[in-house]
C-alpha positions as CSV (number, residue, x, y, z in Angstrom):
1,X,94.3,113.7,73.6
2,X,95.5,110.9,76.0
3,X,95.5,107.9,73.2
4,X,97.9,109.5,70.9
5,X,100.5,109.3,74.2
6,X,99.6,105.4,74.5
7,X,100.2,103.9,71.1
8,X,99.2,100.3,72.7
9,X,97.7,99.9,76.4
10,X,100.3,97.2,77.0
11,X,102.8,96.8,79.7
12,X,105.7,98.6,79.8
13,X,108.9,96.6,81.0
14,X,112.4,98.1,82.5
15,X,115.1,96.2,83.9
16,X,117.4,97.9,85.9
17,X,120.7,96.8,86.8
18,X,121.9,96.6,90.8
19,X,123.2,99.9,90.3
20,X,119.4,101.3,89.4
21,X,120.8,102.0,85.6
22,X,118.3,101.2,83.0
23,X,119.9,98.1,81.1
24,X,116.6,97.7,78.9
25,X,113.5,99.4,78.1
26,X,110.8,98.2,75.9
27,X,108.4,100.6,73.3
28,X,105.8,100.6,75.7
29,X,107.2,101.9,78.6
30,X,109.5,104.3,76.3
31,X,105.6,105.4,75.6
32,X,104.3,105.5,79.5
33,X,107.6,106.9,80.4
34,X,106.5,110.1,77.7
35,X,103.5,110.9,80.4
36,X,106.0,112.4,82.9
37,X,107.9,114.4,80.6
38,X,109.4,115.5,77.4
39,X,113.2,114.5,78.0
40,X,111.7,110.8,77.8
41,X,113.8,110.1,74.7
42,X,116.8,110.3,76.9
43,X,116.0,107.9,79.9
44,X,117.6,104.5,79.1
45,X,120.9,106.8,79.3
46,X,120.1,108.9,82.3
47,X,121.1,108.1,85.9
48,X,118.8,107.0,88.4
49,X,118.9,110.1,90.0
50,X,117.2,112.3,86.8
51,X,114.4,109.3,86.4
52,X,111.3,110.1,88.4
53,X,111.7,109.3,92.1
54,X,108.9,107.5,92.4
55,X,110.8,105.2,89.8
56,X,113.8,105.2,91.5
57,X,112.7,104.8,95.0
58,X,110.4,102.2,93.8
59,X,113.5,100.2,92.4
60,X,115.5,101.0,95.2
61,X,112.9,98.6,97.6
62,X,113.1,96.0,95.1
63,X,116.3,96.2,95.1
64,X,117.0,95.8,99.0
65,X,114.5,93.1,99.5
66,X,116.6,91.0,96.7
67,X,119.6,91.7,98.6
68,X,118.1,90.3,101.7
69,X,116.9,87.2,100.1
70,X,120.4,87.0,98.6
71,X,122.3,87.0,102.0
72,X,119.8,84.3,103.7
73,X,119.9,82.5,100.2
74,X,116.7,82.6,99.4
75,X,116.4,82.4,95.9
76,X,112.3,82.3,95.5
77,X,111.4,84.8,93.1
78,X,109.0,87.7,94.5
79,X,107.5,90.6,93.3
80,X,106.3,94.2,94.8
81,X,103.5,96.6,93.9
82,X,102.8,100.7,94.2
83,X,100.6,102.6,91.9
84,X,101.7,105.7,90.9
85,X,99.2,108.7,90.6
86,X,101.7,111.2,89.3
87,X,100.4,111.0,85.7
88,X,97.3,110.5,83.9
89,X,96.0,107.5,83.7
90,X,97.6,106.1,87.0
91,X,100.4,102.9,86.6
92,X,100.4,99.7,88.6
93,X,104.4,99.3,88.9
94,X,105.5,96.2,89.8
95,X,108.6,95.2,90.8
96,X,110.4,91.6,90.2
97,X,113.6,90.8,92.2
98,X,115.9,88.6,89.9
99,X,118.6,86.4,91.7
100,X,121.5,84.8,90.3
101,X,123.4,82.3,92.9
102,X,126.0,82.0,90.5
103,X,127.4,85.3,90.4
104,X,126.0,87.2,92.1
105,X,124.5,90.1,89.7
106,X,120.9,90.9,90.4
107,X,118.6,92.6,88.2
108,X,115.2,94.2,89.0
109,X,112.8,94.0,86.1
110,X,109.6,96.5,86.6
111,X,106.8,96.6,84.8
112,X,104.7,99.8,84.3
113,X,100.5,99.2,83.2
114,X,98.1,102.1,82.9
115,X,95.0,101.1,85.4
116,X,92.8,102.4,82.9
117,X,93.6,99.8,80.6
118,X,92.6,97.4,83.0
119,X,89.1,96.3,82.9
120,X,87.1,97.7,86.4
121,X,86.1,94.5,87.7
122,X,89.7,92.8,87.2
123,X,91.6,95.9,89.2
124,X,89.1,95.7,92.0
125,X,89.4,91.9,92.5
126,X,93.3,91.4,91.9
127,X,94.2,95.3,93.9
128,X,91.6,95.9,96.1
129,X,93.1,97.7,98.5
130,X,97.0,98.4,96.8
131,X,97.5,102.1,97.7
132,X,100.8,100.8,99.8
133,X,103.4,98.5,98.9
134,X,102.3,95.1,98.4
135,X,104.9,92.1,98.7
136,X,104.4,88.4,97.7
137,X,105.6,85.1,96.5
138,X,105.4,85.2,92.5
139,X,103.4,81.7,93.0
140,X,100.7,83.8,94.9
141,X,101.2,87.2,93.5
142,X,100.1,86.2,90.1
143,X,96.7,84.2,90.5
């Protein structure tokens, strides 16, 4: 049965370092992480390249678009989007850039939500059409 893999329909959140490692991961995505596999347990401590490539690709475009705004100092926040249809229910990943002008170290923080715990109505009028990469301003992304 589906539910017993989803303890709580929440978000999931990962932040990844500039190197792709995972520096955090929260309970719920440690629970949507379990739908593509059973060596879940051992992902905050595996490389990028043994996560799911759709995981690490994904954070690999976040990762280049930060360092873009980072050479032209642009130090607006932005975010990214892909669904992912390898498991069941499909995830909205989304991807948040994070700058720091002081230092330098950037961090990408993704956030994994099961479209079926969206209500119908709200995914058609906030993704209507978001089967490629979307890319905005966190200002606009988020209304």
């Amino acid at each position: 049965m589906q539910r017993l893999l989803l303890p709580s329909l929440d978000s999931g959140l990962i932040v990844f370092s500039s190197s792709a490692r995972i520096l955090h991961m929260n309970g719920s995505a440690r629970a949507l992480m379990a739908l593509f596999g059973t060596s879940h347990e051992f992902w905050p401590q595996m490389a990028p390249e043994s996560m799911p490539s759709i995981l690490t690709e994904f954070c690999g475009d976040v990762l280049v678009q930060l360092r873009h705004r980072v050479e032209a100092e642009d130090w607006a926040q932005f975010e990214m989007r892909r669904i992912c249809h390898m498991v069941t229910p499909a995830l909205l990943l989304t991807g948040f850039g994070v700058p720091n002008a002081t230092n330098r170290e950037i961090r990408v923080i993704l956030t994994l939500t099961p479209l079926s715990s969206m209500p119908r109505t709200a995914q058609n009028s906030r993704h209507p059409q978001l089967s490629a990469d979307t890319l905005a301003p966190i200002s606009h992304a988020l209304s």
